[in-house]
C-alpha positions in Angstrom: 2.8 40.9 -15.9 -1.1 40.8 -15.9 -2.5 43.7 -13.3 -4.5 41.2 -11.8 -1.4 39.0 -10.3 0.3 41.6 -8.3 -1.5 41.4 -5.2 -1.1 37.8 -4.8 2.7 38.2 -6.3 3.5 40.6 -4.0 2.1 38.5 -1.1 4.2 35.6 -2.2 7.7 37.2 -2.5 6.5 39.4 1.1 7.2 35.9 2.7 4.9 33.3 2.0 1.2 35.3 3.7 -0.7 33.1 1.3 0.7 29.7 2.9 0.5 31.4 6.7 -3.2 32.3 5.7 -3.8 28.8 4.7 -2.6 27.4 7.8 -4.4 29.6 10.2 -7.3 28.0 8.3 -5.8 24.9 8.6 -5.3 25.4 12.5 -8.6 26.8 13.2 -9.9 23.0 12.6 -12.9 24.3 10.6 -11.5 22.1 7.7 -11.6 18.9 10.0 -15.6 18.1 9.7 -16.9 16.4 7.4 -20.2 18.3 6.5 -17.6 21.5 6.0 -15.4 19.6 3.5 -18.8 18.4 2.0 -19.5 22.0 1.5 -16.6 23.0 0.0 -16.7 19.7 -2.3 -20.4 20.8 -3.4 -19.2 24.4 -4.1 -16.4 23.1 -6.3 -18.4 20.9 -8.5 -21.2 24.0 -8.8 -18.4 26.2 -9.7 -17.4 23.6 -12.5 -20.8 23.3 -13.5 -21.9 27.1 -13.3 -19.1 27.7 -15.4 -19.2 25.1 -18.1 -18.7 27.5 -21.1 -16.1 29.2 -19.7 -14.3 26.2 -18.9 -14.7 25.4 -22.6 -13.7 28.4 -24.1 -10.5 28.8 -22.3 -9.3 25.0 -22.7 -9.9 26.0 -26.8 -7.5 29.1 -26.5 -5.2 27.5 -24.7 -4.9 24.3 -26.5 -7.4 24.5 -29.4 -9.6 21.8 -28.7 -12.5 21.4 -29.8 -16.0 20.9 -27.4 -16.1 17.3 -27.5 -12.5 15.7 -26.6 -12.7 19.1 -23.7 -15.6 17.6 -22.5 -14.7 13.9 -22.9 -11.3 14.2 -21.8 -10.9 17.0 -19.1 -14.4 18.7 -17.9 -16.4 15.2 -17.5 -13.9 13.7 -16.0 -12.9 17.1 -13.5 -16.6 16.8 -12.2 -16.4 13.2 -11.5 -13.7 13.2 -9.6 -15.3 16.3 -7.4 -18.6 14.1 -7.4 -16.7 11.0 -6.4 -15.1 12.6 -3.7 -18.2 14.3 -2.4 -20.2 11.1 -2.2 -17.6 9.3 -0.4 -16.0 11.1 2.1 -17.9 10.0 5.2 -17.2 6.5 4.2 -12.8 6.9 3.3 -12.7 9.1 6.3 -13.8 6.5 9.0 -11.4 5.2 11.2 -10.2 1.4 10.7 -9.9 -1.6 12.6 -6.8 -3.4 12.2 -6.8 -6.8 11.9 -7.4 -8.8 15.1 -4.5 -9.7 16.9 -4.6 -11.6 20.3 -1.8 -9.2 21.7 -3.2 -6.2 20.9 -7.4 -5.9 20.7 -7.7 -5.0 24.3 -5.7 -2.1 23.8 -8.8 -1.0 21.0 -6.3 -0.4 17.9 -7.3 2.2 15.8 -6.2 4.0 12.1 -7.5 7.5 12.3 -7.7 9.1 9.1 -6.7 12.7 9.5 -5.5 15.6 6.8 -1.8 16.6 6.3 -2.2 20.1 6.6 -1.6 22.7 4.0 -0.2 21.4 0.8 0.6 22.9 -2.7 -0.7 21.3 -6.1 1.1 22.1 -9.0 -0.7 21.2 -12.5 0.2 20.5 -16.2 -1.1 22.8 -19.2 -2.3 19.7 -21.2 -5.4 18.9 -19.5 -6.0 21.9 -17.1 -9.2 20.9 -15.3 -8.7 17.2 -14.3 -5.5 17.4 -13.5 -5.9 20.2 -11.0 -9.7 19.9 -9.8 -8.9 16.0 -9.2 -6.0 16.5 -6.7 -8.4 19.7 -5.2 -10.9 17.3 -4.7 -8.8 14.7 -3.0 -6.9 17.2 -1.2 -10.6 19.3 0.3 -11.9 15.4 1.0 -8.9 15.2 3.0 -9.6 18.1 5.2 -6.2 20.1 4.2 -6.3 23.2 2.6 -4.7 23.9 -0.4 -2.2 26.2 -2.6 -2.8 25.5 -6.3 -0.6 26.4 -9.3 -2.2 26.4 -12.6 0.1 25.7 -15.6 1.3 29.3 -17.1 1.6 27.2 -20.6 -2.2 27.6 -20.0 -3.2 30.6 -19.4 -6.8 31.2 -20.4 -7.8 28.5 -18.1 -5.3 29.8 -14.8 -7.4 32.8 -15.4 -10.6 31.5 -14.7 -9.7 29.5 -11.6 -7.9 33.3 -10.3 -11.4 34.5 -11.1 -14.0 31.8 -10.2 -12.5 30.6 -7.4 -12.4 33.4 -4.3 -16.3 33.4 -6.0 -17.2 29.8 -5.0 -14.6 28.2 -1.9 -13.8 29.3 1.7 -10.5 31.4 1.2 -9.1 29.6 4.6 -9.5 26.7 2.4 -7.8 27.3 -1.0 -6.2 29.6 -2.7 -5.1 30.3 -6.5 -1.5 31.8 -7.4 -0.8 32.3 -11.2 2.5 32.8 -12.8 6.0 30.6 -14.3 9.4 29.7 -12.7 9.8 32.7 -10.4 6.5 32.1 -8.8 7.0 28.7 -8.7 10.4 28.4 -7.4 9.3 31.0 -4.9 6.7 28.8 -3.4 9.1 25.9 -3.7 11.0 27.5 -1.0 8.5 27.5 1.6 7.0 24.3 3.9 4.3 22.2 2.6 2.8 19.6 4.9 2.5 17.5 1.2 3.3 18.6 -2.1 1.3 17.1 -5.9 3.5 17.6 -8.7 2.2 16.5 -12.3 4.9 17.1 -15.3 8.2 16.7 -16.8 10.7 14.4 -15.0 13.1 17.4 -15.0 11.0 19.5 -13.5 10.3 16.7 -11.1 13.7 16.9 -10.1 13.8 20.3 -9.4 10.4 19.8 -7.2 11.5 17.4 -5.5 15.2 18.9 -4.5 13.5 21.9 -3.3 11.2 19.6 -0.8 13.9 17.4 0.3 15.0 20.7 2.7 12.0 20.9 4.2 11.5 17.0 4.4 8.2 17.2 2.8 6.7 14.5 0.9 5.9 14.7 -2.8 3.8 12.5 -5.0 4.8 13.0 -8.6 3.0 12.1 -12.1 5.5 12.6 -15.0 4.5 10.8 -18.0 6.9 8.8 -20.0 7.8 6.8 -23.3 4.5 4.6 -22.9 5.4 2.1 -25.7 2.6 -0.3 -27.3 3.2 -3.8 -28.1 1.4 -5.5 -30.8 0.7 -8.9 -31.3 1.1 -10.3 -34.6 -2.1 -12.3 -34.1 -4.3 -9.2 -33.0 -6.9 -7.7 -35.3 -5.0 -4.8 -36.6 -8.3 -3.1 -37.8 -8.7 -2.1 -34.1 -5.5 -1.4 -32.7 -5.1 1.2 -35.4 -8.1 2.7 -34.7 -7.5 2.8 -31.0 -3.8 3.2 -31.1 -4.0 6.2 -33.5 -7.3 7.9 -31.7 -5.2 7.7 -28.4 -1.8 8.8 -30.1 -3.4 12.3 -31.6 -6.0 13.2 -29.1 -5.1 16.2 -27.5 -2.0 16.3 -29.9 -0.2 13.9 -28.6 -0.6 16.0 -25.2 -1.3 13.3 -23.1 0.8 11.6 -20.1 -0.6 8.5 -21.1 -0.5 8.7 -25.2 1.0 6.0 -26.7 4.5 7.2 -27.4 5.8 4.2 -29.5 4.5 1.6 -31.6 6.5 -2.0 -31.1 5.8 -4.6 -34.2 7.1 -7.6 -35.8 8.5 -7.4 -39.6 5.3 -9.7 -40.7 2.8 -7.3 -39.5 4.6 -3.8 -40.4 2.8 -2.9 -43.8 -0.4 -4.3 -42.9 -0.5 -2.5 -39.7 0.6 0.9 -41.2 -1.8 0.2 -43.8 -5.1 0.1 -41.5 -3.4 3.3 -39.6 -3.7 5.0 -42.8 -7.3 4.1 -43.2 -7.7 5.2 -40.3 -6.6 8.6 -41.0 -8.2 9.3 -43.5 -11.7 8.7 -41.4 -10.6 11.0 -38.7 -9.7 13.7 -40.7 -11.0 13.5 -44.3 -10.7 17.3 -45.3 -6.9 16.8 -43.5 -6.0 17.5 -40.3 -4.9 21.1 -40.1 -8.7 22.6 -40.5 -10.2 20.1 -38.8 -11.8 21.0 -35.7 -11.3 17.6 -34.4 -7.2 18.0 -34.1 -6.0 20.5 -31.3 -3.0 22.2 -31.7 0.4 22.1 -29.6 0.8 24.6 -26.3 3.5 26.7 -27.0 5.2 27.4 -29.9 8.5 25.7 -28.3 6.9 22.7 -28.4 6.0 23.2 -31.9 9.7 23.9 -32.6 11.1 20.8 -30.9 8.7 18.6 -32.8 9.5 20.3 -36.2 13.7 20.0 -35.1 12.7 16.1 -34.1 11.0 15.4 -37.3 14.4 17.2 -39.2 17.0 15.1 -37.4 14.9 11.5 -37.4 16.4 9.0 -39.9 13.0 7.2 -39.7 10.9 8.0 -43.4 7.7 9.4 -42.8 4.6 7.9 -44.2 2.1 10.6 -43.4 2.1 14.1 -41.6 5.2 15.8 -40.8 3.7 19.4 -41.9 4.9 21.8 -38.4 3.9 25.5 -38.4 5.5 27.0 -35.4 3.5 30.3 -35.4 0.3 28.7 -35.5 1.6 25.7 -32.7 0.7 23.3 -35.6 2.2 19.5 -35.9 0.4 17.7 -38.4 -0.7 14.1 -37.0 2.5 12.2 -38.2 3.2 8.4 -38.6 7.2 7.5 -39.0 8.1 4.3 -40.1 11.6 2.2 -39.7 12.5 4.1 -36.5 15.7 2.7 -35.1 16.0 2.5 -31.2 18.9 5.1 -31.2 17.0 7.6 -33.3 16.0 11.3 -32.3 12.5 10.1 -31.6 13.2 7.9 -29.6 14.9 9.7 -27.0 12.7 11.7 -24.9 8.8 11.3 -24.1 7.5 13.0 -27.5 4.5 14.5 -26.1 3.4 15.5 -29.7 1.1 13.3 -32.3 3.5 11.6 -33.5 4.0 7.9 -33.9 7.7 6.0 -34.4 6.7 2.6 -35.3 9.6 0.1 -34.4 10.6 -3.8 -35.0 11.7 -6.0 -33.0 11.6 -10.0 -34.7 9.8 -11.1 -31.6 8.2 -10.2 -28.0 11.1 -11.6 -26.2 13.0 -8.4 -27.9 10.1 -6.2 -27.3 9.8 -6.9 -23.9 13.9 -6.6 -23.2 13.8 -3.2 -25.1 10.9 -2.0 -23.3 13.1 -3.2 -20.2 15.9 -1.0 -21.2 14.3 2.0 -20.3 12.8 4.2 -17.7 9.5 2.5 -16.3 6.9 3.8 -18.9 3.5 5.4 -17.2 1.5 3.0 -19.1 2.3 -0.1 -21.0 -0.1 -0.7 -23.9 -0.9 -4.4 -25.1 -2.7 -5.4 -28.2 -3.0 -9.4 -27.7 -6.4 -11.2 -27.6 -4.0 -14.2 -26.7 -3.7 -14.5 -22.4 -0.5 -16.0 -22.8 1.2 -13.3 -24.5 -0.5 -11.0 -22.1 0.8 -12.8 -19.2 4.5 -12.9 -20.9 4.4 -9.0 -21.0 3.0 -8.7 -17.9 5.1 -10.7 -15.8 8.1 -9.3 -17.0 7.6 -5.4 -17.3 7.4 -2.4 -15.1 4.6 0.4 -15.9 2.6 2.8 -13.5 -0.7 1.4 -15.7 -1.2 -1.1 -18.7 -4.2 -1.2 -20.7 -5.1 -4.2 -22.8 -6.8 -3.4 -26.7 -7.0 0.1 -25.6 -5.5 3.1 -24.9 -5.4 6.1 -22.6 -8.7 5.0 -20.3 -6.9 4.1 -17.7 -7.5 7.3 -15.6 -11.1 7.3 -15.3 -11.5 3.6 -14.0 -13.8 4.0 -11.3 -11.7 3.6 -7.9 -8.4 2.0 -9.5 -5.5 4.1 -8.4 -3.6 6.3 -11.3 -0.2 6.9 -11.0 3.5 5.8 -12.2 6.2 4.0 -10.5 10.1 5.1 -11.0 10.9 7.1 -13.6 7.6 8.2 -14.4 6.0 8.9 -11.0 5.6 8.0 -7.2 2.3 7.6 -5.5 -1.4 8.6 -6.7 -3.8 10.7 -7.5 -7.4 9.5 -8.4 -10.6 9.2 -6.7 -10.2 7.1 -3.0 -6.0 7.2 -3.4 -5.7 11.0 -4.5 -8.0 11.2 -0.8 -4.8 8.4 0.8 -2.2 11.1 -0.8 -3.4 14.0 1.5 -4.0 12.0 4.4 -1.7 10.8 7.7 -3.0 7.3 8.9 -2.4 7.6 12.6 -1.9 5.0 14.8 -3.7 4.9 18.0 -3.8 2.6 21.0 -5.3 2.5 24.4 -3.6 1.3 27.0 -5.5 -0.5 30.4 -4.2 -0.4 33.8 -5.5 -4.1 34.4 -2.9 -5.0 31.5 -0.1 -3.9 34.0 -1.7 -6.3 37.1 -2.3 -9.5 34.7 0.2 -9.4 31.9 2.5 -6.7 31.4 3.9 -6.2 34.7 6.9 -8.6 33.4 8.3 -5.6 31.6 9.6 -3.6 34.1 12.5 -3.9 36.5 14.0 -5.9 38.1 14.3 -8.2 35.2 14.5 -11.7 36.4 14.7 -14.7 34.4 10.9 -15.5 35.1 9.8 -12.7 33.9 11.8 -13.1 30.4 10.4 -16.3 30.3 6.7 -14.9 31.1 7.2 -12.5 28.1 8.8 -14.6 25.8 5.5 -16.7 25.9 3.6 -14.0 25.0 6.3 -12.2 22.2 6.6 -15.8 20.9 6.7 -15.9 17.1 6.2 -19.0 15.4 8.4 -18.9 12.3 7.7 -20.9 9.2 9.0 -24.5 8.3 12.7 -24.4 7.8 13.4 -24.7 4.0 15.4 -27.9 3.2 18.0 -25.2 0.8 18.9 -24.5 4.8 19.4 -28.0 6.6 22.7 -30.0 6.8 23.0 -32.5 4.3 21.1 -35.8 6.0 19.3 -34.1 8.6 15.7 -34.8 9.0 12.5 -32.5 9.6 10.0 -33.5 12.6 7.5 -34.0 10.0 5.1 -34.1 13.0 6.2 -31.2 14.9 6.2 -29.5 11.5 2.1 -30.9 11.6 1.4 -29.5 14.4 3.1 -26.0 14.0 1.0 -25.6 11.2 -1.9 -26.6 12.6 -0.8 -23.9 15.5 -1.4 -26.6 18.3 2.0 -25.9 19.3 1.1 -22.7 20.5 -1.8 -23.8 22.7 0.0 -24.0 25.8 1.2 -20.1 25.3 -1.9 -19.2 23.9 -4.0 -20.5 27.0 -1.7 -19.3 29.6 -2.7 -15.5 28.5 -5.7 -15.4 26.6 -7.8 -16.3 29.7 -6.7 -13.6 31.7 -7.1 -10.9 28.9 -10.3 -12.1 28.0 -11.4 -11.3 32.2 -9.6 -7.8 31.8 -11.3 -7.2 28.5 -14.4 -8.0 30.4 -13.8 -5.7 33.4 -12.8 -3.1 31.1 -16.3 -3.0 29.3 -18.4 -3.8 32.7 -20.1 -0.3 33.2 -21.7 -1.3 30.0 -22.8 -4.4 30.8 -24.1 -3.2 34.3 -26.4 -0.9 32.3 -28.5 -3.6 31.1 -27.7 -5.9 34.2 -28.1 -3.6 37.2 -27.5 -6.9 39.9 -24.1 -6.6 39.0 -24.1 -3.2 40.5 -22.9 -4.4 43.9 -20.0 -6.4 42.6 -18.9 -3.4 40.5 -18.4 -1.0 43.2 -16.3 -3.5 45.3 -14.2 -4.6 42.9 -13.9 -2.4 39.9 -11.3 0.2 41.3 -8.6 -2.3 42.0 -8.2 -2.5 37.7 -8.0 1.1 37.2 
């Protein structure tokens, strides 16, 4: 165990003092204004910033990646979702008007937007800045403060968030506890007012048990089998290129990587082909000393990829070199993959591509249909019907059209999955949403009670239901003809004048006029400001409405 753990270890299995700490913060309200959570937003992205090579260095131990996919793919994107969130707080934390409803403005409807509390976000090793500072920066935006839990699997970069930040944000605010399963089944057991989970679907499981017992909510992002379909009509020169450059970034390490390749028998060699062309312009020394090819996390991920590159029946056309010690999978491309084979199983997570057939996308879309809702759906089709086919009759968190793995950084466009591979958000304005409570306030008058609203209490007489029934009215829509006996006839000009909502005039008249006056009285004192005649009729009169 690293010296440097046992403080906070120790404070952890002692009973949870690291979550009580955060919650006297929490309950001081120092969190709630908006120039504080500004504050701590700035000193976030300066401690990103400040800290650049750092960043860098440990995102190349942990995962050896080279400078520019860490700054393409995690830093860049980390400070623009702190940035984002910085520059737009005032405007998502503004209360909203619901839309206007005759029953209900004089009661002055409001949404506050106000933070959850204290919540835990647990983070992946496979891109270790965006995937943690992202939810921080929703959840700081939000006014909460939070637990986080770097990925052990990357522990180079855990270390320098233990380090940097006590140095940069308000300890009432956030807090940094390292560690693996013990540690993290130990803060699993204590209350969260929200919990952000991104990872395996197993582990999701095991997060989500563990929150059920304390009725907290969980948003999840877990990846899948993201399968690509290709149309035989699409320029194959540049889903290759795209396809491939999205498939072994990062390894393969990517919750949005293309996991499978779907094409027709027609298009099979020439598409493999242009992948191979490919190759050989991204890495034309090979891949294994090229410092544009990162290498696997652990070394049990190295082993399952070199067992699931033993047992596939699929032949492989290029790649399939694994060195376990060194966490190596060569980029790999496996053709004739049937739909039972080992690769197909499980999300890969590793850069390597199964290319199945299917004879048409009628089978492509029924096979993608047959499993778990994929994170992302991938499309190659400059045809908008055969976009539209896919579309209409699929299920994916996110689909990308000619490309691949984007997705995430689409300005104000929420990121996450839907069943199997995830529930709720995490980006930018809906990452803000995930660590907020939208309550529900309403005002009620005393003048409602003399004009309108005295009908609701006892005794209940038969006027009165009738007095409320014209207000509670709901005018439902014209009755379908699938639910009329067999001969009947429709009013056609009843039907006219429901939709023209003139059947509702009589109702409508009978109480708008006397909310209107009480909406008036209610707002008098400020029109007697600028009106001071009125004066004299306000202080004989006004009281009664109180």
């Amino acid at each position: 165990m690293q010296p440097h753990l046992l403080p906070l270890l120790s404070d952890l299995f002692g009973g949870g003092h690291l979550r009580d700490e955060l919650r006297r913060g929490f309950a001081s309200g120092k969190t709630k204004p908006i120039a504080y959570r500004k504050e701590q937003l700035a000193r976030l992205a300066y401690m990103v910033q400040e800290n650049r090579d750092a960043f860098h260095e440990a995102m190349t131990s942990d995962l050896g990646r080279g400078t520019l996919e860490n700054d393409f793919m995690d830093f860049q994107p980390a400070l623009g979702e702190i940035t984002d969130a910085y520059n737009n707080v005032e405007k998502w934390s503004k209360p909203q008007k619901p839309a206007f409803n005759i029953n209900w403005f004089a009661m002055n409807p409001e949404i506050r937007k106000e933070p959850k509390g204290t919540v835990l976000i647990i983070s992946p090793f496979n891109f270790p800045m965006v995937l943690i500072l992202g939810p921080l920066a929703g959840a700081l935006a939000a006014g909460c403060t939070a637990l986080i839990k770097p990925s052990e699997q990357a522990p180079a970069t855990a270390a320098v968030y233990a380090r940097l930040v006590p140095q940069y944000l308000d300890p009432d605010a956030c807090r940094v506890v390292l560690g693996a399963v013990p540690e993290t089944t130990k803060l699993l057991e204590l209350q969260w007012d929200q919990i952000l989970y991104t990872g395996s679907a197993r582990v999701a499981k095991i997060v989500l048990a563990a929150a059920a017992k304390h009725l907290t909510p969980v948003v999840t992002e877990l990846g899948g089998k993201n399968p690509v379909i290709v149309d035989p009509k699409m320029d194959l020169t540049l889903a290759a290129r795209r396809i491939a450059w999205g498939k072994f970034s990062n390894s393969g390490q990517i919750c949005v990587s293309p996991d499978y390749v779907i094409v027709t028998e027609e298009i099979k060699e020439k598409f493999i082909k242009e992948l191979l062309a490919v190759y050989a312009t991204f890495y034309p020394d090979g891949p294994r000393h090229s410092d544009s090819f990162s290498r696997m996390a652990t070394k049990n991920h190295a082993a399952r990829m070199q067992r699931l590159l033993a047992e596939t029946k699929g032949k492989i056309v290029i790649g399939g070199e694994t060195e376990v010690e060194e966490r190596y999978v060569a980029p790999t491309i496996v053709k004739d993959v049937e739909w039972d084979d080992a690769l197909m199983e499980d999300e890969l997570f590793a850069p390597v591509m199964p290319i199945v057939v299917v004879k048409d996308v009628d089978e492509a879309i029924a096979r993608v249909n047959s499993r778990e809702h994929a994170l992302a759906l991938y499309i190659f089709s400059n045809d908008a019907s055969y976009r539209k086919k896919v579309l209409d009759n699929t299920q994916s968190g996110t689909v990308v059209v000619n490309d691949v793995v984007i997705q995430y950084a689409a300005y104000d466009m929420p990121f996450g999955g839907v069943g199997g591979s995830g529930t709720g958000a995490s980006t930018g304005r809906y990452g803000y949403e995930a660590f907020t409570h939208f309550r529900t306030t309403v005002v009620g008058k005393g003048w409602l009670d003399s004009i309108i609203l005295k009908n609701r209490f006892p005794p209940y007489t038969d006027a009165k239901l009738k007095a409320l029934g014209l207000m509670t009215s709901v005018r439902l829509p014209p009755k379908p003809k699938s639910l009329l006996a067999k001969g009947t006839k429709t009013n056609g000009w009843g039907t006219f004048l429901s939709r023209l909502g003139l059947s509702r005039l009589t109702t409508l008249l009978w109480y708008l006029l006397p909310v209107l006056a009480g909406y008036w009285v209610d707002h008098l004192p400020l029109i007697v400001q600028f009106y001071p005649g009125l004066q004299s009729f306000t202080d004989g009169h006004l009281d009664q409405f109180d």
